[in-house]
C-alpha positions in Angstrom: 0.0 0.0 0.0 1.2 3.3 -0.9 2.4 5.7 2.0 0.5 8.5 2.5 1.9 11.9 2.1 1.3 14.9 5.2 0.8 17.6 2.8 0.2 20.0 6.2 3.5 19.4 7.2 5.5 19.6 4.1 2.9 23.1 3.5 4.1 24.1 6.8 7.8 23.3 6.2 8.2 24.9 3.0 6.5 28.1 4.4 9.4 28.1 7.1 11.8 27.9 4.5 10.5 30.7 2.9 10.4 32.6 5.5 14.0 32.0 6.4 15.0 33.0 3.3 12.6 35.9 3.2 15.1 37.3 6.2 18.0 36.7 5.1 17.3 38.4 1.8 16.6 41.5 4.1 19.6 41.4 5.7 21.5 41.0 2.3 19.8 44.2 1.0 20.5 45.8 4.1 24.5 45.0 3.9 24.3 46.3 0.3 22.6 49.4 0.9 25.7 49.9 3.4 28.5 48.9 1.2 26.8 51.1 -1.3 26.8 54.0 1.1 30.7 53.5 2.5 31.3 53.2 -1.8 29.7 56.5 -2.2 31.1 58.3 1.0 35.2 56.8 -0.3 34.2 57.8 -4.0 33.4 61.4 -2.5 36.7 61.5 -0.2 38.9 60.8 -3.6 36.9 63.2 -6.0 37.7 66.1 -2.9 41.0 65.3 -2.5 41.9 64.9 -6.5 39.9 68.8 -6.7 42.0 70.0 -3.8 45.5 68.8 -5.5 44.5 70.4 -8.3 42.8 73.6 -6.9 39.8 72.9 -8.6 36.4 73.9 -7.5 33.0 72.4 -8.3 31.9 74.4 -10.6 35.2 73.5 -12.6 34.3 69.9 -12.1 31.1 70.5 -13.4 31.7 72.5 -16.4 34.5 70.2 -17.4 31.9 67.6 -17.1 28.8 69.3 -19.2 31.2 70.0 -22.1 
């Protein structure tokens, strides 16, 4: 005779696994959004540091840029 399946708990397992993974893809988001942010804050540092070197101000930056 063929086993019966528990559909109820394999439902209910499935769901946890979901779950789970339904938190750590928040957390992975999270970490992103704060590599992103140190990224953009060390991408800022060098642009200010390169315009200081070279006595440049923003609005030379930018004009150089829209050209």
């Amino acid at each position: 005779m063929a086993r019966k399946a528990n559909y109820e708990e394999k439902i209910a397992t499935l769901q946890a696994k979901i779950t789970k993974k339904q938190e750590e893809l928040k957390t992975l988001k999270a970490q992103l959004e704060e590599v992103k942010a140190k990224k953009a804050q060390q991408d800022y540092k060098v642009l200010v540091e390169y315009m200081e070197q070279n006595n440049l101000t923003a609005e030379d930056v930018l004009g150089a840029i829209k050209e």
